[in-house]
N, C-alpha and C positions, 0 to 999 in steps of 0.2 A: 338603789341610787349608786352611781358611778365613785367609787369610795377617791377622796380629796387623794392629790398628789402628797400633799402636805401629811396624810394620815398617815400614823405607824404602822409595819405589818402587826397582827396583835401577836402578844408577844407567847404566848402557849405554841401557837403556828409554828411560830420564826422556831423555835424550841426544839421544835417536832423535826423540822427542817433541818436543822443543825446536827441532828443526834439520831434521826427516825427511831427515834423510841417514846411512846405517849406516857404521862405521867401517870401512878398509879391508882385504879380504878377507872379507866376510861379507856378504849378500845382506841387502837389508831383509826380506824370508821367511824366511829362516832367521833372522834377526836375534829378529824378532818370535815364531816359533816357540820359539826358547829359552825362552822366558820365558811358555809357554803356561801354566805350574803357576800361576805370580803373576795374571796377566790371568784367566784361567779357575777360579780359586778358588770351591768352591762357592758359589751364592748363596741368599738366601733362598728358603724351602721355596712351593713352586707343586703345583697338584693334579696337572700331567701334564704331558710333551713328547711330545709328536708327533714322531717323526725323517722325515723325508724324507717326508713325502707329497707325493705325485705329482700335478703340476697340466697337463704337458703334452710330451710329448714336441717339438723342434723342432731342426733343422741336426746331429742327433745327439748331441744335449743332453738329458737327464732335468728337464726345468724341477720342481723343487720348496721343499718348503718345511718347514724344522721348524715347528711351532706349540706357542706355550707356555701352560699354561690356568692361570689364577691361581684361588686358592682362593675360596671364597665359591659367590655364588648366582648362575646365568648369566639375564640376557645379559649381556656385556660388551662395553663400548666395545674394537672391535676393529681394532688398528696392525698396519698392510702397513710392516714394517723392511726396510730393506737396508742391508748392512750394508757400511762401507767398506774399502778395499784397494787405490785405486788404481786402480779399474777389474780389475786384473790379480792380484790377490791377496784372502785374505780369503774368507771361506764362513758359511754358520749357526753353523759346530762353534765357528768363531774370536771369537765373541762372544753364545757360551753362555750365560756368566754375565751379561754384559748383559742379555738379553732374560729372566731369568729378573728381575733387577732390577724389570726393566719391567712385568712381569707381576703382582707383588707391589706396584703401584701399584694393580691392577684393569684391565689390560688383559688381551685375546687377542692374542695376541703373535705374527704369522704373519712369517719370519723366511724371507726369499727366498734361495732357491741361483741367482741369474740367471750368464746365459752371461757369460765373461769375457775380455777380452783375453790375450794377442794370437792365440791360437786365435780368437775370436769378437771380432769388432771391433765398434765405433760402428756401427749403432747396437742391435745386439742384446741392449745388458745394456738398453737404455731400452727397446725394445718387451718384454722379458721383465718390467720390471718395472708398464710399461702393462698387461699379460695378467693380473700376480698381483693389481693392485687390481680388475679386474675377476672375476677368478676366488673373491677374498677376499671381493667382496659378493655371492655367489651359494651358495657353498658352504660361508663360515667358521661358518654357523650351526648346523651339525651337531656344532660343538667348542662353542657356546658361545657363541657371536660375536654382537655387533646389526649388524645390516647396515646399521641408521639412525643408525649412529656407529662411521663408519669414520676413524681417522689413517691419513695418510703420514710415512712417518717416515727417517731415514736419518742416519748419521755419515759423514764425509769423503767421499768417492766416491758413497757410498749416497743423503748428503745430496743432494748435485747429483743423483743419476737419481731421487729424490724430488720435489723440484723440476722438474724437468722432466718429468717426468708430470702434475701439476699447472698448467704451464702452457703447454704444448706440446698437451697434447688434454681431450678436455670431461669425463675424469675427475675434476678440480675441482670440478665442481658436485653431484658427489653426497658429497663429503670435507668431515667436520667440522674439523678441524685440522690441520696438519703442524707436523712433531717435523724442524727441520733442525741438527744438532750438525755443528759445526764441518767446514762442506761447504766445498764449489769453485762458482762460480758464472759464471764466463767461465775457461772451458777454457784459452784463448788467454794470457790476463792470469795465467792459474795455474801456466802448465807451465813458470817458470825455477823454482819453488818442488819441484814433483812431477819436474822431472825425472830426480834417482837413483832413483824407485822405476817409472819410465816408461822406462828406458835413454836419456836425453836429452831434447832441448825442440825437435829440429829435425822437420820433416815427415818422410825419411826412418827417424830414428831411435828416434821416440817411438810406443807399443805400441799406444795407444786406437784413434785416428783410421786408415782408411785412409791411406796416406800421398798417391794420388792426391786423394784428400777435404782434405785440409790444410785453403787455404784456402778451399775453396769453402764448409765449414759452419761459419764464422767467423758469429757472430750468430744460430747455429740454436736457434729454441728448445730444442732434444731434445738441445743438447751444454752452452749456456751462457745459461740462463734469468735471466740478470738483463736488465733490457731488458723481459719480458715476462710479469710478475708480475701485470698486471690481472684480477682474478677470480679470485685464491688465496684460500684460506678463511684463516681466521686462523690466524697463526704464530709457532713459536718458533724464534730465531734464535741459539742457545746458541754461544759463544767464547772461547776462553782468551786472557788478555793476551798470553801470549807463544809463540802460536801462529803460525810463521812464515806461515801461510797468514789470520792474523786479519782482513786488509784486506778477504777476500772477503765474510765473514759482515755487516762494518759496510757495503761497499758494498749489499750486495745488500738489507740493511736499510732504506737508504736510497732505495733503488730501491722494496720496499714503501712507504714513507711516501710517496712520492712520487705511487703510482697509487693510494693511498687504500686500500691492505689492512690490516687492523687484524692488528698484530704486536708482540713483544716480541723486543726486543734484549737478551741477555743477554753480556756480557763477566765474564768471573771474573779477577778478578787475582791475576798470576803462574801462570795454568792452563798447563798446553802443548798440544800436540793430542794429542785421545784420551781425553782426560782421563776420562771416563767407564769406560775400561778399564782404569785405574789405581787398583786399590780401595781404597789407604792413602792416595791424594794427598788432601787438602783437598776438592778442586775436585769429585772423586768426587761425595762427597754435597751439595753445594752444586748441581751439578749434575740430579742427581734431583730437590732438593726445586724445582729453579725447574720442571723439568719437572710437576711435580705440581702446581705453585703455578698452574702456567698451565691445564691440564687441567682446575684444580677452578674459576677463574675462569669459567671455557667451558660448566659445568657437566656436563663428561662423564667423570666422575670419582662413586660418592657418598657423600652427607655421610656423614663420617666417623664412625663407627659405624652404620650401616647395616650387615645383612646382608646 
């Protein structure tokens, strides 16, 4: 059931949200799974999912991808999502109703199953997710898709390996926008924040990185792309006030303005992380409209009544 506008986030969530650390004896996975019914609540109505189709086999991995087709008349401006978890957690199914959200703006909505920690380390969710923009300007047009308005897009984890597709190799240049909601963007600077949901913040005991890799890809573009933002398409940089990870979003912000990429900072106040998977909080829909708000500025979005 479509959970009441009226209904609290519950409040263990909102908790999680505020702090990303789960109370004791309970896994942030399982934490987060509780509460699949809330976060996953149907969303508005789209013409089709796609479940899993298959982009690649690789390391004994099924590389694929849901893809979600919004109503109306194709082509559509078409987002490569990944979606976040920590690198280690998180899949398509887990932000269903998000991308159904997204879709219901007038996107195709191609929603990455990349390989994940700590079975699959650094840097194989970033070349998975190099493969799916490549593979999404080649193929998404048989769903629908315009391949001459492709997003990158990405929430926490997702956000950073969006990011760093964009500017770690020359898939940037054929990318109309990127959608980064409340990412990481120096790995290093991030992991006293992510460490309960990384098993720790030290080289041997955090889950991403090889641990002999530590320090040596400190500054890599492909793990922590602030630094090396020149020649990103224009972006949105979405954040909740009281997102303990908020300093990365306004750095790396800054870090655009800096190298001259034309982007929007968006700070919500009193938001937490996630907030987009949180369909009663506020910040939910304030969320969407700034994503739309930027989308239709960019003009790939159209005018509003159009078929």
């Amino acid at each position: 059931m479509n959970p009441d506008v009226r209904t609290p986030v519950p409040a263990p969530l909102l908790e999680f949200q505020l702090t990303l650390r789960a109370p004791a004896g309970i896994s942030p996975a399982a934490l987060l799974g509780s509460y699949d019914g809330y976060v996953n609540a149907p969303g508005p109505p789209v013409a089709a999912v796609h479940r899993a189709v298959p982009m690649r086999e690789v390391a004994g991995w099924r590389l694929g991808a849901d893809i979600t087709v919004p109503l109306g008349e194709p082509p559509f401006p078409l987002l490569v999502y990944l979606h976040g978890g920590g690198w280690v957690m998180g899949a398509p199914h887990t932000h269903r109703r998000l991308a159904t959200e997204l879709a219901a703006l007038g996107l195709l909505v191609v929603s990455v199953d990349y390989r994940r920690a700590p079975k699959h380390r650094f840097p194989a969710a970033v070349e998975d997710a190099e493969f799916a923009v490549d593979w999404a300007a080649g193929q998404a047009a048989e769903f629908g898709g315009d391949p001459s308005r492709i997003l990158v897009g990405g929430d926490s984890a997702g956000a950073n390996l969006a990011a760093c597709v964009l500017t770690g190799t020359t898939a940037g240049r054929s990318v109309s926008a990127a959608l980064l909601l409340y990412g990481v963007y120096d790995y290093h600077r991030a992991l006293p924040v992510l460490a309960p949901s990384l098993a720790g913040h030290e080289a041997h005991t955090q889950l991403y990185l090889p641990a002999g890799d530590f320090e040596a890809v400190r500054g890599d573009p492909r793990l922590s792309p602030e630094g090396h933002g020149a020649g990103m398409p224009p972006t949105l940089v979405a954040v909740g006030g009281r997102d303990p990870l908020r300093e990365e979003s306004t750095a790396f912000a800054a870090h655009l303005a800096e190298v001259g990429v034309s982007h929007e900072l968006v700070v919500l106040d009193g938001a937490p992380h996630a907030f987009l998977q949180l369909p009663t909080h506020p910040a939910h829909d304030e969320g969407l409209a700034a994503i739309e708000g930027f989308l239709r500025r960019h003009g790939l979005l159209r005018p509003t009544g159009d078929s």
